[in-house]
Backbone atoms as SQL, in Angstrom:
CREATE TABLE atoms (id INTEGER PRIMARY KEY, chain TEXT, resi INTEGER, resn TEXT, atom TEXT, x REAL, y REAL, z REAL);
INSERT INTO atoms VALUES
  (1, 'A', 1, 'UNK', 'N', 129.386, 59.814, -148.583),
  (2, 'A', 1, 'UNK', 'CA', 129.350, 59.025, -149.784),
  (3, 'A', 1, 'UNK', 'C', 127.890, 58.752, -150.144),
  (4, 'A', 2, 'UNK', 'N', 127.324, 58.784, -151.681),
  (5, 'A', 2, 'UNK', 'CA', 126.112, 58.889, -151.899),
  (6, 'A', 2, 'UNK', 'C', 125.998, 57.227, -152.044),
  (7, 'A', 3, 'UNK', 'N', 124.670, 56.833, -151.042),
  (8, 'A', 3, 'UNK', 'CA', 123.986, 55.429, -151.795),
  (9, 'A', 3, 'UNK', 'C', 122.948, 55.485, -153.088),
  (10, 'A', 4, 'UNK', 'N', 123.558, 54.207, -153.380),
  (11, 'A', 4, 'UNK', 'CA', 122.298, 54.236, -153.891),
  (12, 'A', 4, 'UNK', 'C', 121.440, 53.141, -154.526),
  (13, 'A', 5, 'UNK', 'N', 120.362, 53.198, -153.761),
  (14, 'A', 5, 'UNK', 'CA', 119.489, 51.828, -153.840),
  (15, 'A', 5, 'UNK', 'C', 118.809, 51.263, -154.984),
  (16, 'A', 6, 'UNK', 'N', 119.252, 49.919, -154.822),
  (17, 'A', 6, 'UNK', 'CA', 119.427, 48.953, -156.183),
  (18, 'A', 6, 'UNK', 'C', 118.063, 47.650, -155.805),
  (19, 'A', 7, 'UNK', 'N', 117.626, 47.807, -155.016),
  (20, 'A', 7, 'UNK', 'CA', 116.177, 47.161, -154.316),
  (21, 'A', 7, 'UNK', 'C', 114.735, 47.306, -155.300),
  (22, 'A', 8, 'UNK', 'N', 114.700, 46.134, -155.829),
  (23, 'A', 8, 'UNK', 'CA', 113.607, 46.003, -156.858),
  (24, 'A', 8, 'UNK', 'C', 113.605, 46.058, -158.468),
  (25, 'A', 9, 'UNK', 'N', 114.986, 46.642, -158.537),
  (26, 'A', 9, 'UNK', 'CA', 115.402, 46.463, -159.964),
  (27, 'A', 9, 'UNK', 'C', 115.893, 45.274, -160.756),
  (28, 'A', 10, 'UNK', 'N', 115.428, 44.949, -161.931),
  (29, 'A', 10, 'UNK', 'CA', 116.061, 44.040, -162.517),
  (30, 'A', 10, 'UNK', 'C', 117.526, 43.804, -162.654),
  (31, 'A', 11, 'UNK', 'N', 118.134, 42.969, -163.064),
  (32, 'A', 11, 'UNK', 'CA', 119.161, 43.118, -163.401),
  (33, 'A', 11, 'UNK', 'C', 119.885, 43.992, -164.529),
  (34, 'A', 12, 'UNK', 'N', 118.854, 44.339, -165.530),
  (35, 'A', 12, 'UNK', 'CA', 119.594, 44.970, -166.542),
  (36, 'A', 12, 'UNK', 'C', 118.907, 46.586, -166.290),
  (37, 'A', 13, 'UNK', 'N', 118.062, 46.429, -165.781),
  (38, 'A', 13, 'UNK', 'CA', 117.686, 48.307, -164.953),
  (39, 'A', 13, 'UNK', 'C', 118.945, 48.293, -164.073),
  (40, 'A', 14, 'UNK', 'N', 119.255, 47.453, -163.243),
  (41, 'A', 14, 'UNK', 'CA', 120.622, 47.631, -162.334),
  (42, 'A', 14, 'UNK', 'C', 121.420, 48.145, -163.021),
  (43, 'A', 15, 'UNK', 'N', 122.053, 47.498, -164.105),
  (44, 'A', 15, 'UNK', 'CA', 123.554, 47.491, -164.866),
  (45, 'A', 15, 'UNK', 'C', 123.207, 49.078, -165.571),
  (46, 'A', 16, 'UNK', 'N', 121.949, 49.882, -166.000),
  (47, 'A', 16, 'UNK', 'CA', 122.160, 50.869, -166.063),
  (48, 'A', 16, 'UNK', 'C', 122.374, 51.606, -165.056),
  (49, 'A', 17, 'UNK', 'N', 121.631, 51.900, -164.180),
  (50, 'A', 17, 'UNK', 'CA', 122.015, 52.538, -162.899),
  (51, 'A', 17, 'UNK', 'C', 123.272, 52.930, -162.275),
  (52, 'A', 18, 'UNK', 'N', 123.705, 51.259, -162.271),
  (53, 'A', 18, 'UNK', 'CA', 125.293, 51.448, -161.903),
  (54, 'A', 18, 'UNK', 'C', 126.368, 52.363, -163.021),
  (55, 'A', 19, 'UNK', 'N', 125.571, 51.941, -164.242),
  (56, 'A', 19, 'UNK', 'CA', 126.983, 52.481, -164.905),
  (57, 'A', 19, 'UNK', 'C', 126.437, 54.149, -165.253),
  (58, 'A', 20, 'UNK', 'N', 125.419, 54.525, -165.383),
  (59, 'A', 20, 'UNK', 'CA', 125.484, 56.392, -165.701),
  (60, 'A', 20, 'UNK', 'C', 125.547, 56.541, -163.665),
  (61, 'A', 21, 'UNK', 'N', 125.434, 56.206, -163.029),
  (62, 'A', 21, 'UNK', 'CA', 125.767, 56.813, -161.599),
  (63, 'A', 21, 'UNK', 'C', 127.195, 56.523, -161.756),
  (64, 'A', 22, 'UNK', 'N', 128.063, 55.527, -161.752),
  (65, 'A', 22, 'UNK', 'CA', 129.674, 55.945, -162.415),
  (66, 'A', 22, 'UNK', 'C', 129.669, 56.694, -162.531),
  (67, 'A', 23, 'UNK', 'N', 129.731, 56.818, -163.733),
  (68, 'A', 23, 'UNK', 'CA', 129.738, 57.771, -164.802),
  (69, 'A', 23, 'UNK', 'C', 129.689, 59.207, -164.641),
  (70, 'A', 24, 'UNK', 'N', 128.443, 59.827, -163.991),
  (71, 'A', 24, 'UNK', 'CA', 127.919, 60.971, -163.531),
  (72, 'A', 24, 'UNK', 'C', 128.696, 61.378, -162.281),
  (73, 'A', 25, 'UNK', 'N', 128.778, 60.667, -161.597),
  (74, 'A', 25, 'UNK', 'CA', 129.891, 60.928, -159.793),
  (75, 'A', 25, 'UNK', 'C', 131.611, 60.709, -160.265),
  (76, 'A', 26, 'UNK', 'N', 132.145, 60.313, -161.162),
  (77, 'A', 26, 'UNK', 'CA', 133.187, 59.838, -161.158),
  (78, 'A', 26, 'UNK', 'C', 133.922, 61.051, -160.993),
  (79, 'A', 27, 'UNK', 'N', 133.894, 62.364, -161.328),
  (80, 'A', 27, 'UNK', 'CA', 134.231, 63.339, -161.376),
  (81, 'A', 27, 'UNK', 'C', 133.785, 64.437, -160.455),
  (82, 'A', 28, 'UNK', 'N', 133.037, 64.348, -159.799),
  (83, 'A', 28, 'UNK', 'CA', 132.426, 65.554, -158.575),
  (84, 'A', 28, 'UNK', 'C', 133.244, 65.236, -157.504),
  (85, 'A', 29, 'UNK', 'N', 134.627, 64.768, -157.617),
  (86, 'A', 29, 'UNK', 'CA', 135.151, 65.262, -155.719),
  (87, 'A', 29, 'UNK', 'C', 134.444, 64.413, -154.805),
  (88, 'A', 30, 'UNK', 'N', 133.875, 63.124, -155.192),
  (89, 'A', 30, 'UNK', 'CA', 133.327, 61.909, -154.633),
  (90, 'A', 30, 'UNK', 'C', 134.429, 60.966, -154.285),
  (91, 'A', 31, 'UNK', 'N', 134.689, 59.983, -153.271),
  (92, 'A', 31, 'UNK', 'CA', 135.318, 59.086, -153.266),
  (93, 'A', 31, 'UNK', 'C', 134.646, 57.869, -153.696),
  (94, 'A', 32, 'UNK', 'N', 133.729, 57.779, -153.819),
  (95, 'A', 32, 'UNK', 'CA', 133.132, 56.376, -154.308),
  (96, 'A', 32, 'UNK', 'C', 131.492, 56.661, -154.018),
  (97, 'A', 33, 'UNK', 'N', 131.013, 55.330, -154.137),
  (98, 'A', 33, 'UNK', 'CA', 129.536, 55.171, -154.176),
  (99, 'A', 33, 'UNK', 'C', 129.426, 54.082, -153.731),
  (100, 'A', 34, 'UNK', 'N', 128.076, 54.027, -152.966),
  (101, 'A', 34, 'UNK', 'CA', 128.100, 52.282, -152.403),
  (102, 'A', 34, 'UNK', 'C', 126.382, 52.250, -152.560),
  (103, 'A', 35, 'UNK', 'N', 126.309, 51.117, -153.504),
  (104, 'A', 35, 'UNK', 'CA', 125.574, 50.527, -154.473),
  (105, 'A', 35, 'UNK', 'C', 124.167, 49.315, -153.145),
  (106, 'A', 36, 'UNK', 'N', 123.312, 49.791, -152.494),
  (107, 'A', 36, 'UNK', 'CA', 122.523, 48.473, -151.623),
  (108, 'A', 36, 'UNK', 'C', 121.854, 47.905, -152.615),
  (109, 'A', 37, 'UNK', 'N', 122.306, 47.142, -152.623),
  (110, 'A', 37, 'UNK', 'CA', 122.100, 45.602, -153.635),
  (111, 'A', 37, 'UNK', 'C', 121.219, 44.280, -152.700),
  (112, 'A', 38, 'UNK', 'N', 121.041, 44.066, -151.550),
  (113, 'A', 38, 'UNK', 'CA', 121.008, 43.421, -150.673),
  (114, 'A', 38, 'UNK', 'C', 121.112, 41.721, -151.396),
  (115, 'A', 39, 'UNK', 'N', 120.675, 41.022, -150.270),
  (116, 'A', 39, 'UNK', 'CA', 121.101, 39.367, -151.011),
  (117, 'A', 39, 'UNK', 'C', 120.602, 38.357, -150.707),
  (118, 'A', 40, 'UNK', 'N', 118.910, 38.687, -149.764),
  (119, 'A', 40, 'UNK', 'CA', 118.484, 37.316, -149.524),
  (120, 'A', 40, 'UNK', 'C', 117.404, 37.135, -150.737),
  (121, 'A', 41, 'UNK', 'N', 117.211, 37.786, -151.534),
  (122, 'A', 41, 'UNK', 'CA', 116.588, 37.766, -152.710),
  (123, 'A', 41, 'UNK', 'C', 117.495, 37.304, -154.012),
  (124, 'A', 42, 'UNK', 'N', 118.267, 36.980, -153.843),
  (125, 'A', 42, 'UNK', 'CA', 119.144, 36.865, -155.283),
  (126, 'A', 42, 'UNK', 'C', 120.671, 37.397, -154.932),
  (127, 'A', 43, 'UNK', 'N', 121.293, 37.298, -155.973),
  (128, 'A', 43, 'UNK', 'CA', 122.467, 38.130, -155.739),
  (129, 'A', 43, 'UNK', 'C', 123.114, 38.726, -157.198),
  (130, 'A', 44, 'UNK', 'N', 122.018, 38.009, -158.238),
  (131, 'A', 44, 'UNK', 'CA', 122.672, 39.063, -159.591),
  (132, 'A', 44, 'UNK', 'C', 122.995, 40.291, -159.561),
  (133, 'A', 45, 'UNK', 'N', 122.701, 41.533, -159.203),
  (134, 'A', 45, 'UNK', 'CA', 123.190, 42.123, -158.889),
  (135, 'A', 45, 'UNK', 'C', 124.767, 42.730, -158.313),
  (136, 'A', 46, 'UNK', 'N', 124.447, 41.855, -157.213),
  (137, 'A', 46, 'UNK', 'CA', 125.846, 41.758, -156.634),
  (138, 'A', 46, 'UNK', 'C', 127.137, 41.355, -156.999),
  (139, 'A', 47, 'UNK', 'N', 126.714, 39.910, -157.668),
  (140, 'A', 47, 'UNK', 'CA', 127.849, 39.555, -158.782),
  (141, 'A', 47, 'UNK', 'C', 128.253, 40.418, -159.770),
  (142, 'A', 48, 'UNK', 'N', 127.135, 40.569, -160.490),
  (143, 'A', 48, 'UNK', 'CA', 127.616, 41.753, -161.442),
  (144, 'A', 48, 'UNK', 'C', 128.538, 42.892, -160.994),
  (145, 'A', 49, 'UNK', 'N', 128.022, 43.602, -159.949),
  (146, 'A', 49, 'UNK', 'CA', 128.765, 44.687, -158.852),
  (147, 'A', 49, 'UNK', 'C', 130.674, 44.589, -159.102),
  (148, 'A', 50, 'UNK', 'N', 130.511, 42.804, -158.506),
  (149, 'A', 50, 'UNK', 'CA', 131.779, 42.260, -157.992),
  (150, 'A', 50, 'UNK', 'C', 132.731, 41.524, -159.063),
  (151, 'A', 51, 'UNK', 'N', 132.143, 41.838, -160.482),
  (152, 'A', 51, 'UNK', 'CA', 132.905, 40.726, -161.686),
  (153, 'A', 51, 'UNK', 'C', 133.485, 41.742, -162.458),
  (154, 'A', 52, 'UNK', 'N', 134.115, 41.153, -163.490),
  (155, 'A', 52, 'UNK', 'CA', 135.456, 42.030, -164.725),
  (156, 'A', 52, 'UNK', 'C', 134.247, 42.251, -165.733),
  (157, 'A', 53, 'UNK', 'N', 132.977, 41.917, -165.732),
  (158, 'A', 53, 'UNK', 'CA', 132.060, 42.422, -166.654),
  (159, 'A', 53, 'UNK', 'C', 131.888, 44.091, -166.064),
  (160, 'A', 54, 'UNK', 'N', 131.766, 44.102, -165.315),
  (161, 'A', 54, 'UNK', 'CA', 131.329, 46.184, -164.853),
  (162, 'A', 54, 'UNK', 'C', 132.530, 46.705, -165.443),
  (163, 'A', 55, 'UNK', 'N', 133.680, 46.561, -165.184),
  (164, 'A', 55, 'UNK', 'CA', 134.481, 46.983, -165.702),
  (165, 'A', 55, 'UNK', 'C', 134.583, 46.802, -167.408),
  (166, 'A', 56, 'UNK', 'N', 134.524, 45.979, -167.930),
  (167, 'A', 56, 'UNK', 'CA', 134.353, 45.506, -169.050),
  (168, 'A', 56, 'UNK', 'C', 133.010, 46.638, -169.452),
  (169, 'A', 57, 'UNK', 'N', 131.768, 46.636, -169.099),
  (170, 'A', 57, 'UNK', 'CA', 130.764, 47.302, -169.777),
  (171, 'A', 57, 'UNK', 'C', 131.451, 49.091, -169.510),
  (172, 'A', 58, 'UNK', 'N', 131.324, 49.127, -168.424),
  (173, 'A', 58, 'UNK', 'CA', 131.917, 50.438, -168.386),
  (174, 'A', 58, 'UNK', 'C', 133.043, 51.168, -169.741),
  (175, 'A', 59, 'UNK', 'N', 133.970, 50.194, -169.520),
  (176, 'A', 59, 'UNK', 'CA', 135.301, 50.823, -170.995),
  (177, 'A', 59, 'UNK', 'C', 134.290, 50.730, -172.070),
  (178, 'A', 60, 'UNK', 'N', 133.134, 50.019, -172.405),
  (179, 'A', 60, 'UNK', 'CA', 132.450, 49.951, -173.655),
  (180, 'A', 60, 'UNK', 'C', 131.319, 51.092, -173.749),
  (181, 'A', 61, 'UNK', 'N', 131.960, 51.765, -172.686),
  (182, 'A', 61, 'UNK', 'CA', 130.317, 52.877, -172.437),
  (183, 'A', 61, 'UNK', 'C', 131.618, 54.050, -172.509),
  (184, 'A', 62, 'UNK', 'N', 132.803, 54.102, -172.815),
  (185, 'A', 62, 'UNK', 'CA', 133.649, 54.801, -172.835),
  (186, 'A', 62, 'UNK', 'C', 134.079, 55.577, -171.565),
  (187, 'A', 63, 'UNK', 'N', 134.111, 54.816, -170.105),
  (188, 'A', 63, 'UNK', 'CA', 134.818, 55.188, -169.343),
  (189, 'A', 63, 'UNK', 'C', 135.774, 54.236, -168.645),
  (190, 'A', 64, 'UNK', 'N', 136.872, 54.849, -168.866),
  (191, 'A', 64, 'UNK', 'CA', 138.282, 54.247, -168.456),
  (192, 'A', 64, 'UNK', 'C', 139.020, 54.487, -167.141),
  (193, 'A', 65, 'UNK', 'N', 138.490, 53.931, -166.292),
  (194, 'A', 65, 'UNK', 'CA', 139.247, 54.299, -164.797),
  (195, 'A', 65, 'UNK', 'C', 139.265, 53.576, -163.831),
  (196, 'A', 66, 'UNK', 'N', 140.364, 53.535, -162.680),
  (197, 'A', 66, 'UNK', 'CA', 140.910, 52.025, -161.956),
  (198, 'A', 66, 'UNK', 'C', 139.484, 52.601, -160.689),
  (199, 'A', 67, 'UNK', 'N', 138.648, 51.593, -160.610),
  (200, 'A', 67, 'UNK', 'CA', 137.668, 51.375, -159.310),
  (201, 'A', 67, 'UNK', 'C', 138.638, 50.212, -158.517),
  (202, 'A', 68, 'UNK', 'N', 138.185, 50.402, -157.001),
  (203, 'A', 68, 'UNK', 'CA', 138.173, 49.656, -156.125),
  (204, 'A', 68, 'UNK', 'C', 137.082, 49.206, -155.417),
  (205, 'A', 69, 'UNK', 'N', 136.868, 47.886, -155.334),
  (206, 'A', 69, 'UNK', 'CA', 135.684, 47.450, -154.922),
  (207, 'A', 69, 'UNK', 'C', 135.530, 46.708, -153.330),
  (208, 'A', 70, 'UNK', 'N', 134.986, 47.638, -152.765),
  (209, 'A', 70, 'UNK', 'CA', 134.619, 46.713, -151.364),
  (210, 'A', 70, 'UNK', 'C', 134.240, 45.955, -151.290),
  (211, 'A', 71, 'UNK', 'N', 133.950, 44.663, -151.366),
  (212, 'A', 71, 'UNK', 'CA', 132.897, 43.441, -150.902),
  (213, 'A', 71, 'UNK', 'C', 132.835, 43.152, -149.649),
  (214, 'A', 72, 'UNK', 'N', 132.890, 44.002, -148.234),
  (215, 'A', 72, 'UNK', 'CA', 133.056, 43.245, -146.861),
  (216, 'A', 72, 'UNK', 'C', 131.353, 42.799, -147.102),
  (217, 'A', 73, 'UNK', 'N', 130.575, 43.713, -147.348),
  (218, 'A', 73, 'UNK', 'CA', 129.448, 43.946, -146.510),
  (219, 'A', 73, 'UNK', 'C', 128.548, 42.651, -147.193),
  (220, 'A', 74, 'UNK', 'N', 128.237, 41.595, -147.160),
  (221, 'A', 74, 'UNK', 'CA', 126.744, 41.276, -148.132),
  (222, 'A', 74, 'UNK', 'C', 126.122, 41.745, -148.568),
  (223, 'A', 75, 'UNK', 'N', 125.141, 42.498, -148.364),
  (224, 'A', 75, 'UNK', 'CA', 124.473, 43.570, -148.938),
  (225, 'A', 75, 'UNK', 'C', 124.664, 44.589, -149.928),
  (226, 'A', 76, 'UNK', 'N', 125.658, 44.920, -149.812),
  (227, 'A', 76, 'UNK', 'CA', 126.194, 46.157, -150.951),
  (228, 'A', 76, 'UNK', 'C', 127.805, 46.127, -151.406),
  (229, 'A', 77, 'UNK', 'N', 127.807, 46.939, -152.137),
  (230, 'A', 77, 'UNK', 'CA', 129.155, 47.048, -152.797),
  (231, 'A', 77, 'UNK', 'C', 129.458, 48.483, -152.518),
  (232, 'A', 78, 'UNK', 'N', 130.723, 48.653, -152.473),
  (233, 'A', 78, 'UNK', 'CA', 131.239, 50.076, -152.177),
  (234, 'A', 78, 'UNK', 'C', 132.139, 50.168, -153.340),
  (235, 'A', 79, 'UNK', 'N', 131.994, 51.406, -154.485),
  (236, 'A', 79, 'UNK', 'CA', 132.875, 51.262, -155.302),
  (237, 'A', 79, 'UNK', 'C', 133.604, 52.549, -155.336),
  (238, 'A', 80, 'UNK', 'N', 135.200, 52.403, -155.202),
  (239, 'A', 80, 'UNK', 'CA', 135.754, 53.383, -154.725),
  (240, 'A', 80, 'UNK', 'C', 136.420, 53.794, -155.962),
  (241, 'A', 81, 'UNK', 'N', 136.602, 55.329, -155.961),
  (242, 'A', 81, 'UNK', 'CA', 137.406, 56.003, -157.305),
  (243, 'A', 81, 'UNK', 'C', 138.331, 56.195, -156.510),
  (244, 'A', 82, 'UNK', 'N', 139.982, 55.447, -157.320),
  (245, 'A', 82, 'UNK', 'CA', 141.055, 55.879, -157.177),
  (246, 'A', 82, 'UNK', 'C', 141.365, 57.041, -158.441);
């Protein structure tokens, strides 16, 4: 599974990242992506990761599809394509 590191980015450099890496992997025979976000610096990121807004921006970026989201880890998010 490809990471991919979210360390030093703003929040709204994040929210692109996340959504054309969607976007771009959702379809290559990937099961997911897991996003290091880490969290003793903040956690915008992470929230974002973990809220009905990603999903929400995503359908507005015109992609429509059920993710599953890991939250065990603190640090990162694992977002899985069903």
């Amino acid at each position: 599974m490809k990471e991919i590191d979210l360390h030093g980015q703003s929040l709204s450099s994040a929210k692109t990242t996340i959504i054309d890496s969607i976007g771009n992997h959702y379809h290559l025979d990937e099961i997911g992506l897991k996003f290091i976000h880490g969290y003793n610096r903040g956690t915008a990121i992470q929230t974002y990761l973990r809220s009905a807004q990603l999903n929400s921006d995503l359908t507005n970026d015109g992609f429509n599809a059920k993710l599953r989201i890991d939250q065990s880890k603190p640090g990162s998010t694992t977002v899985y394509f069903n």
